[in-house]
PAMIZA-474817 format. One record per residue (C-alpha): residue in three letters; y, z, x. Coordinates in steps of 0.1 Angstrom, whole numbers, padded with zeros to 4 digits, always signed. Example, Ala and Ser with C-alpha at 12.3 -4.5 7.8 and 13.67 -1.06 7.14 Angstrom:
BEGIN
ALA-0045+0078+0123 SER-0011+0071+0137 
This chain:
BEGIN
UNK+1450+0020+0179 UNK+1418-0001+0184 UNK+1399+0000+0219 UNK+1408-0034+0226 UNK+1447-0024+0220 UNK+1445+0004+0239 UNK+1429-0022+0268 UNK+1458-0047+0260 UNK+1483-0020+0267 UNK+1470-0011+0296 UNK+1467-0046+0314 UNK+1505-0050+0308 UNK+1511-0015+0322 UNK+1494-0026+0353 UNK+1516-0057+0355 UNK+1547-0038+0351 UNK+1539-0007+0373 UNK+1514-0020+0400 UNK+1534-0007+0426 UNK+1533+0027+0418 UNK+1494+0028+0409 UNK+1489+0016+0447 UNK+1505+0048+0455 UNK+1498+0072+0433 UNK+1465+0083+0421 UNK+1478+0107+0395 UNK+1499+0083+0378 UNK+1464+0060+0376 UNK+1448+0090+0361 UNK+1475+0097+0334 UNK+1483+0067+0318 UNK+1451+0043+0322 UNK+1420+0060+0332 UNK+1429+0090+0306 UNK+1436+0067+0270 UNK+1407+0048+0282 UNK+1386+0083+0281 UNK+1404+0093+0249 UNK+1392+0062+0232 UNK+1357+0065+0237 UNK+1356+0097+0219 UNK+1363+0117+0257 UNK+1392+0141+0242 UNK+1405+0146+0281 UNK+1428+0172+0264 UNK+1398+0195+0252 UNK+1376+0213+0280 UNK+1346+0212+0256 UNK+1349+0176+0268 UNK+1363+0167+0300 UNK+1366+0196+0324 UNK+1392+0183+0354 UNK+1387+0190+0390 UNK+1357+0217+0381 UNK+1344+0229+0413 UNK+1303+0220+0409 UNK+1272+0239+0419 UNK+1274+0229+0455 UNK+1317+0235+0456 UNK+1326+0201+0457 UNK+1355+0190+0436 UNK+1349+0157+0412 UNK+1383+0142+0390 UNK+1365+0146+0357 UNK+1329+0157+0344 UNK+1326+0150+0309 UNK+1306+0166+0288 UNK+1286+0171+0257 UNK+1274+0199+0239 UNK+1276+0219+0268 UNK+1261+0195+0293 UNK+1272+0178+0321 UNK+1266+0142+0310 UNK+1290+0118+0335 UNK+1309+0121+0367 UNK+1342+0101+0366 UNK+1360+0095+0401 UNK+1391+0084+0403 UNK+1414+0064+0430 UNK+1445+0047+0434 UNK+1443+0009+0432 UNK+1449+0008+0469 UNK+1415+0019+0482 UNK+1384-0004+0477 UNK+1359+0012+0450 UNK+1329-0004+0475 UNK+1330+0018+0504 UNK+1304+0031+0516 UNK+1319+0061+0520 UNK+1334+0069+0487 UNK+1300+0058+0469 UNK+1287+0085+0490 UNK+1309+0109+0475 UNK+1302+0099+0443 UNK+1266+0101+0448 UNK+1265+0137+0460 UNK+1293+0147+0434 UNK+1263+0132+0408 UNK+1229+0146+0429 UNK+1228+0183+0428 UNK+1237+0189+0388 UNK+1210+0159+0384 UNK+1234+0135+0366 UNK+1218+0105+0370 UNK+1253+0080+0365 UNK+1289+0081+0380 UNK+1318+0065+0375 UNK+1345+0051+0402 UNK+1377+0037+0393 UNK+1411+0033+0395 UNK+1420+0019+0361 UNK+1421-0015+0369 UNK+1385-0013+0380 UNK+1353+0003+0370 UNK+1324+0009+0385 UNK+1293+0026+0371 UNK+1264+0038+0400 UNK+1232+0047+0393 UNK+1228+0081+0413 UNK+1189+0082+0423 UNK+1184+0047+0429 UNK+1167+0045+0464 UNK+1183+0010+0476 UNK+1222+0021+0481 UNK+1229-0017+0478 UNK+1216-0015+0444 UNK+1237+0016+0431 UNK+1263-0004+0415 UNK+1246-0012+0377 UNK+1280-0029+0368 UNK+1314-0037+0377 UNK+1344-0041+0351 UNK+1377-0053+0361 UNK+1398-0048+0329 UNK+1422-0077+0348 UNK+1396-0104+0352 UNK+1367-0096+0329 UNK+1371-0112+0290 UNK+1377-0084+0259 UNK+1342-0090+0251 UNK+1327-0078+0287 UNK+1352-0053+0286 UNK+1348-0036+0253 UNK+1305-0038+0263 UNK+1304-0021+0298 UNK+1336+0008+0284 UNK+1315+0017+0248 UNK+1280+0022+0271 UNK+1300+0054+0282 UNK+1314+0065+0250 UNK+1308+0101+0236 UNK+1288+0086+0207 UNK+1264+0063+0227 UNK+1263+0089+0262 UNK+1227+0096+0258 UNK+1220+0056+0258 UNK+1241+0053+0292 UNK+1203+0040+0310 UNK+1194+0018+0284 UNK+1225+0000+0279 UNK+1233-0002+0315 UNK+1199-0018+0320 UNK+1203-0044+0296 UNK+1242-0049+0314 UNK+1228-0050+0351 UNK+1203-0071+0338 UNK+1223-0101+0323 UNK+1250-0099+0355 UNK+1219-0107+0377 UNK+1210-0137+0358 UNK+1251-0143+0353 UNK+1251-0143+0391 UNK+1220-0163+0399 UNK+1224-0191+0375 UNK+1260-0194+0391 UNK+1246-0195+0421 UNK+1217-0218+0413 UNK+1245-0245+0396 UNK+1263-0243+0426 UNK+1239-0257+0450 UNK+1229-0286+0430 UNK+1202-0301+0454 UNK+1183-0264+0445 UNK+1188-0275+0409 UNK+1171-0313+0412 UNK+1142-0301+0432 UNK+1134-0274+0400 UNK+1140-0296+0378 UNK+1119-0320+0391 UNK+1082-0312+0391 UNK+1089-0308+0350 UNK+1108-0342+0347 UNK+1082-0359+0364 UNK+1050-0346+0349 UNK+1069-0349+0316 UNK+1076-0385+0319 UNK+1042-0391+0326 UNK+1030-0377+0297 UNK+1052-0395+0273 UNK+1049-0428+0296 UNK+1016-0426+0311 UNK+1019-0461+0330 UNK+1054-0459+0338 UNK+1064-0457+0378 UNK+1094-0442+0389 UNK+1095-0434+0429 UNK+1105-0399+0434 UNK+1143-0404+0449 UNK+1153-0422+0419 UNK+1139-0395+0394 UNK+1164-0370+0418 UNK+1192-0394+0419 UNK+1190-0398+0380 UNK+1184-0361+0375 UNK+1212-0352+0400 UNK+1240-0375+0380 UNK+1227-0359+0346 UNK+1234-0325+0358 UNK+1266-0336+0368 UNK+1276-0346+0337 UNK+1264-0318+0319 UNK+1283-0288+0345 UNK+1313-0310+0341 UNK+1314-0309+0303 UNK+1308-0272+0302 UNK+1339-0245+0298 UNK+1353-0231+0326 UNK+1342-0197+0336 UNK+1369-0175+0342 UNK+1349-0154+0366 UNK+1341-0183+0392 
């Protein structure tokens, strides 16, 4: 069975059962976060590769540490889909599950959701590198942010996060920049107009109609564009 099965499967057993994942944080573990795991080469099965509940140095208990040729590579937290994957407090725990054995990524989730952290990053509002929501997000997003924790790539975890946290800041800054489309006339602007006096050098145009024009152009181009599942 392909990743993207195995993802498939999982959506419609969240459908059927999302009642009892609310509720039961075992049940999340068993039969979404674990074939998850199991499909990106984490054998949860094998304790050469996922030890469960292992105490740590500092005796505090995380869900899963996987690891990899005898290193501690990932800390894996997980919840029931009740509780929200933001608070403060449970990134906390996350964070200090992560600090001591010096892993520098974490994982929260509760099947449904996934969130990776980035465990010595100084700004706690900047922790989160990416969020996944297996619901929401397409295959494609899905199948990216899941294989930058596989057991074959592990060691790439900061470069392929980077390159993830990077495009959902632009993702989330263009949205916001097409939302507000007064923003968008006013950048576009200063470039319309010096290019339109390049190409027509004695050409006039007073500045309100250049917006106005620019404004009904950008119109039609957002409203001829696919919809975005996301917004």
């Amino acid at each position: 069975m392909s990743i993207e099965s195995t993802i498939l499967d999982i959506k419609e057993a969240i459908s059927e059962h999302e009642l009892t994942y609310r509720s039961s944080e075992q049940a999340v573990r068993d039969t979404l976060i674990n074939p998850i795991l199991d499909k990106l080469g984490w054998n949860t099965r094998n304790l050469r590769f996922v030890l469960p509940n292992a105490t740590n140095e500092d005796g505090r208990i995380p869900d899963y540490t996987l690891m990899k040729e005898g290193r501690k590579m990932l800390i894996v937290e997980a919840k029931n889909m009740s509780v929200e994957l933001s608070d403060l407090r449970i990134i906390n725990q996350l964070v200090m599950y992560c600090y001591t054995p010096g892993i520098k990524f974490g994982i929260i989730t509760n099947g449904a959701q996934w969130l990776l952290f980035s465990t010595f990053q100084p700004n706690p509002s900047e922790r989160i590198v990416w969020r996944l929501d297996l619901l929401k997000d397409s295959i494609e997003d899905t199948i990216r942010k899941l294989t930058c924790i596989s057991y074959e790539t592990i060691e790439q975890i900061e470069q392929k996060s980077s390159l993830i946290y990077n495009d959902e800041i632009m993702k989330t800054t263009w949205k916001k920049l097409i939302s507000d489309r007064n923003s968008m006339v006013e950048i576009l602007f200063t470039g319309f107009q010096q290019k339109v006096k390049t190409i027509y050098p004695s050409f006039v145009v007073d500045e309100e109609a250049i917006k106005a024009f620019i404004k009904t152009e950008l119109i039609n181009l957002i409203s001829h564009q696919p919809v975005d599942s996301e917004q």
